[in-house]
C-alpha positions as CSV (number, residue, x, y, z in Angstrom):
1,X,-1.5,6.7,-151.8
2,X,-5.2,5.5,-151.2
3,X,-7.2,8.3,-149.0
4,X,-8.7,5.7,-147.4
5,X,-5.0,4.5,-146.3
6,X,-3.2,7.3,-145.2
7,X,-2.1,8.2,-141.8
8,X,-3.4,11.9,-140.1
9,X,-2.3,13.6,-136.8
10,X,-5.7,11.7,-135.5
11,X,-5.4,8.7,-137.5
12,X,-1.6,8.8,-136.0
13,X,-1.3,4.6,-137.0
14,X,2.2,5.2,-137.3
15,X,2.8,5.8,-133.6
16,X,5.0,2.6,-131.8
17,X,2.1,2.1,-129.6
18,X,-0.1,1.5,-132.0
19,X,2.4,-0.7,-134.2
20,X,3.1,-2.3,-131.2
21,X,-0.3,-3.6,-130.7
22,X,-0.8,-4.6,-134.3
23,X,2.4,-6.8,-133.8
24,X,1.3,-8.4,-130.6
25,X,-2.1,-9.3,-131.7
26,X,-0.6,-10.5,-135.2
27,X,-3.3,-8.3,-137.2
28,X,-1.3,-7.9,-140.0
29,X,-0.6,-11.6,-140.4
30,X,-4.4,-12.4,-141.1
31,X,-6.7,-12.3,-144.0
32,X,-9.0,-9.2,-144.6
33,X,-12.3,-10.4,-142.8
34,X,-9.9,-11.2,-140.1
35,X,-8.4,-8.3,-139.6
36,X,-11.4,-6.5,-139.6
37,X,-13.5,-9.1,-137.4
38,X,-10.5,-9.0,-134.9
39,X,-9.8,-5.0,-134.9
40,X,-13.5,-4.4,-134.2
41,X,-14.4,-7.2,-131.8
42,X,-11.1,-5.4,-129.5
43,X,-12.6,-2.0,-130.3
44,X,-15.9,-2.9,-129.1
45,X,-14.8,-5.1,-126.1
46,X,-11.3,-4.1,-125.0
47,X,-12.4,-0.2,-124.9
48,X,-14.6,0.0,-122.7
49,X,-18.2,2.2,-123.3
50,X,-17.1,6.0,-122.2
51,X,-16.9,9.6,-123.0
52,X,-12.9,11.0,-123.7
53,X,-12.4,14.6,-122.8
54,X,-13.1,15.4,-126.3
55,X,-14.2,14.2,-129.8
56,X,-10.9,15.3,-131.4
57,X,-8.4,13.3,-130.1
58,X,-5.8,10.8,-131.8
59,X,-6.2,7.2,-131.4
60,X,-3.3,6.5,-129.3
61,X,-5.0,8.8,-126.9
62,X,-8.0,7.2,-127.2
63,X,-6.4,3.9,-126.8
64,X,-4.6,5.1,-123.6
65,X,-8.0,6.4,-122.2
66,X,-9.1,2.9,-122.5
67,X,-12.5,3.7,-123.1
68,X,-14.7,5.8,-126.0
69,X,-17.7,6.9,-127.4
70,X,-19.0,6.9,-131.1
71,X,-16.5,9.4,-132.3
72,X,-13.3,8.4,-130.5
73,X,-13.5,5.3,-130.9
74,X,-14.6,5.2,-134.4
75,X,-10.8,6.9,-134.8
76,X,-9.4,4.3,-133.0
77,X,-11.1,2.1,-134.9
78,X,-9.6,3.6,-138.2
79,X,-6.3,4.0,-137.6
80,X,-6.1,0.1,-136.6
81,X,-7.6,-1.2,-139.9
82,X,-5.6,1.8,-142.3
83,X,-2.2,0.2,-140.0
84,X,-3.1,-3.0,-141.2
85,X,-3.8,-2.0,-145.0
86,X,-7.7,-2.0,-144.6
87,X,-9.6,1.1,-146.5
88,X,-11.9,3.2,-144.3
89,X,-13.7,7.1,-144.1
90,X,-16.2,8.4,-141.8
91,X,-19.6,8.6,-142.0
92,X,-20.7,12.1,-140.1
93,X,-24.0,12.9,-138.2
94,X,-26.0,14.0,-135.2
95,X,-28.0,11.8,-132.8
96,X,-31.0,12.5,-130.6
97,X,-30.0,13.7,-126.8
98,X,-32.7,11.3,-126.2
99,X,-30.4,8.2,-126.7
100,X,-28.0,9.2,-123.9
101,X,-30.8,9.5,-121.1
102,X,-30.1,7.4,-118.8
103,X,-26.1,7.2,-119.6
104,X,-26.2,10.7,-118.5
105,X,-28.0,12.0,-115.0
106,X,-30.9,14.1,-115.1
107,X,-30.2,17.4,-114.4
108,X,-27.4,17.3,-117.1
109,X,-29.9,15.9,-119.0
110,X,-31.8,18.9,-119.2
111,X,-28.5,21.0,-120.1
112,X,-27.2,19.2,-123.0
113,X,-28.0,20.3,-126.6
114,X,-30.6,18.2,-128.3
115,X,-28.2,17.1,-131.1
116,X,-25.2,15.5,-130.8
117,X,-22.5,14.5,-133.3
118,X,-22.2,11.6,-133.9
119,X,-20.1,9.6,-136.4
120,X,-20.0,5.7,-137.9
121,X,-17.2,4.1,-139.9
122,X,-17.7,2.6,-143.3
123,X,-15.1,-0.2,-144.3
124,X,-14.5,-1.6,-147.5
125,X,-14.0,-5.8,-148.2
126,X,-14.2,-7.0,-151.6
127,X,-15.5,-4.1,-153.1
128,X,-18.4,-3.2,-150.9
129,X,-18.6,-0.8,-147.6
130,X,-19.8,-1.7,-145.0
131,X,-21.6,0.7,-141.8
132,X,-20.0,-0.1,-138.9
133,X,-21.5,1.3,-136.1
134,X,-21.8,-1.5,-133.6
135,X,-18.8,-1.6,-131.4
136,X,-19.6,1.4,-129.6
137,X,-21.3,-0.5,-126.4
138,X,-18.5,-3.1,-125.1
139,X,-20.9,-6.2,-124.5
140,X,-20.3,-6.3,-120.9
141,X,-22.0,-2.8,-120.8
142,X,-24.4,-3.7,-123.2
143,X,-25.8,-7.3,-121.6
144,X,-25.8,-5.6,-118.4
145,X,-28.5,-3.0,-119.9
146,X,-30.3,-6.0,-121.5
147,X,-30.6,-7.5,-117.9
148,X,-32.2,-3.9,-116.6
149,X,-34.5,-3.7,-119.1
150,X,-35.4,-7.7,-119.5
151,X,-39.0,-6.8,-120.8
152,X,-37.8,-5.0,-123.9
153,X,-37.5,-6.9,-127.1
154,X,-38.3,-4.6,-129.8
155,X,-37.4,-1.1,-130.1
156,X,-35.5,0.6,-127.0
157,X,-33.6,4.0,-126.8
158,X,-31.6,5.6,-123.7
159,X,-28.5,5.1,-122.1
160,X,-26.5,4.8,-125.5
161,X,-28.7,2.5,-127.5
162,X,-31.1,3.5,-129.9
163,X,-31.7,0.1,-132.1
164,X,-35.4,-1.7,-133.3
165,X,-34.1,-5.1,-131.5
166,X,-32.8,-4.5,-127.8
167,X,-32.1,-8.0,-127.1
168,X,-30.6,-9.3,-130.4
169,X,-29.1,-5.8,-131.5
170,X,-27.3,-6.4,-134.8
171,X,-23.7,-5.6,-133.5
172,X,-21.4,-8.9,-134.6
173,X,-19.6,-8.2,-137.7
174,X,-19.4,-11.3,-140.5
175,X,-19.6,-8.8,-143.7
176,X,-22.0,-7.2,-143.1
177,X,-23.6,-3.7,-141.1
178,X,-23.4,-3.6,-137.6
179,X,-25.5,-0.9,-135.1
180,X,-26.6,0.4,-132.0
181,X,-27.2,3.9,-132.4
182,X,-28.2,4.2,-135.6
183,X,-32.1,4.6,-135.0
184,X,-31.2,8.1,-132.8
185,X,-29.7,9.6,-136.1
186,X,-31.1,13.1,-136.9
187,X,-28.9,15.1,-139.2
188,X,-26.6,13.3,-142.0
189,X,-23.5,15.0,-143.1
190,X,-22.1,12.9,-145.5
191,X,-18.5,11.3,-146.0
192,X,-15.0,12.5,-144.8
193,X,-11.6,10.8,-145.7
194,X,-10.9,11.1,-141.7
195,X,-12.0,12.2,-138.7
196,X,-9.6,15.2,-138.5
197,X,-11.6,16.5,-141.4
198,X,-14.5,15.5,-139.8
199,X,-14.2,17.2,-136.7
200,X,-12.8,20.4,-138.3
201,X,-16.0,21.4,-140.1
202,X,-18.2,20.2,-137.1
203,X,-17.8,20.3,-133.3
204,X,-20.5,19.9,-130.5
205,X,-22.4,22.6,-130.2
206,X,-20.9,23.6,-125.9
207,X,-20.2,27.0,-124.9
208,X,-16.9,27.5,-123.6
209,X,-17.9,27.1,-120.0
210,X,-20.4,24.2,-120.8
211,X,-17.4,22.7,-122.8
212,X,-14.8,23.2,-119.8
213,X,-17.9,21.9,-117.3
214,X,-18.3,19.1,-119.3
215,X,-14.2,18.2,-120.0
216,X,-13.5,18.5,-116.1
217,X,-16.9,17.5,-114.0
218,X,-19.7,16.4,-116.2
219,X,-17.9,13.5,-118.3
220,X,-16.5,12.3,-115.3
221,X,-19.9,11.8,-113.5
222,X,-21.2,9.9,-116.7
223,X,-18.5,7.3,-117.0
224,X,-19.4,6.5,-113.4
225,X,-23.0,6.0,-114.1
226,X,-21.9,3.9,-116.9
227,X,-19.4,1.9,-115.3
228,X,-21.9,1.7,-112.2
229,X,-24.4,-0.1,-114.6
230,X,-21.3,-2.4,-116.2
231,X,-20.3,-3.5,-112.5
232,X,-24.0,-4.2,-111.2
233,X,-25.1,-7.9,-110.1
């Protein structure tokens, strides 16, 4: 079998939930630039901009949750397109803290390690792959940050972005790359077949009571902030 195809405990496509949305959506039932156009417009949209409890869960958790970050839902992401037949791997890296100010309040700020993993997904059509980066902001998030920050039209970098073109960020997908992060990117480590592998060889760097602070009180604090700036007029 392809290893760009096969199902893993986080790539769990397999599952009857996600089966179950394939079927309702009628993914599998559509050409290849629309199941990808489709899969990754409902990633970006329809899970919401927010951080899981941690970067190594499967993608029926993630789509449970609702909501994700780079990494989970970048799995999400990757189990729908290997359900519907469509090759994919994971690009691994770390980002800037300096991206997430902003997202995440300032003292905690301060406490967070100054590189983050981060991860995109690369997905191949007609003999090409494609970076596919840009469905980690829902738009509703992302046109409410646009609003805040009217005045910038060129580069910008905090609460999630960090892209040269704030207003027109390149984050539609018609065969082609898509971004938003992609300018916070520090450290590159290369291509896994999955995330599980991914995630295996590289975690973030949290101490065990930064990592249980972070799971229980400070995740929780930064999804309000977020979904603060979503809801505001």
């Amino acid at each position: 079998m392809n290893k760009y195809l096969q199902e893993t405990p986080m790539l769990n496509y397999k599952h009857f939930q996600i089966q179950k949305l394939i079927k309702e959506r009628g993914w599998a039932n559509v050409d290849d630039f629309q199941k990808i156009k489709k899969i990754y417009n409902f990633v970006r949209d329809e899970i919401a901009f927010g951080y899981n409890i941690d970067d190594a869960i499967s993608a029926t958790e993630v789509l449970k949750d609702g909501y994700g970050q780079c990494n989970t839902k970048g799995t999400l992401f990757m189990a729908l397109l290997r359900g519907v037949g469509i090759p994919c791997r994971m690009h691994g890296f770390t980002i800037d803290k300096k991206l997430q100010k902003g997202a995440i309040p300032g003292l905690i700020y301060k406490l967070a390690p100054q590189y983050i993993i981060h991860s995109w997904v690369e997905v191949q059509y007609k003999g090409h792959w494609y970076n596919i980066e840009g469905f980690i902001l829902d738009r509703q998030y992302l046109k409410k940050l646009q609003e805040k920050f009217s005045e910038c039209h060129t580069s910008f970098c905090g609460y999630g972005v960090a892209i040269d073109n704030f207003q027109n960020p390149p984050i539609e997908w018609n065969g082609n790359d898509t971004y938003i992060q992609k300018e916070g990117i520090k450290h590159d480590f290369g291509l896994f077949n999955s995330p599980d592998e991914f995630f295996e060889k590289y975690q973030q760097q949290l101490t065990p009571i930064k990592r249980w602070f972070y799971r229980n009180i400070i995740r929780k604090l930064m999804n309000r902030n977020i979904e603060k700036i979503r809801k505001s007029m």
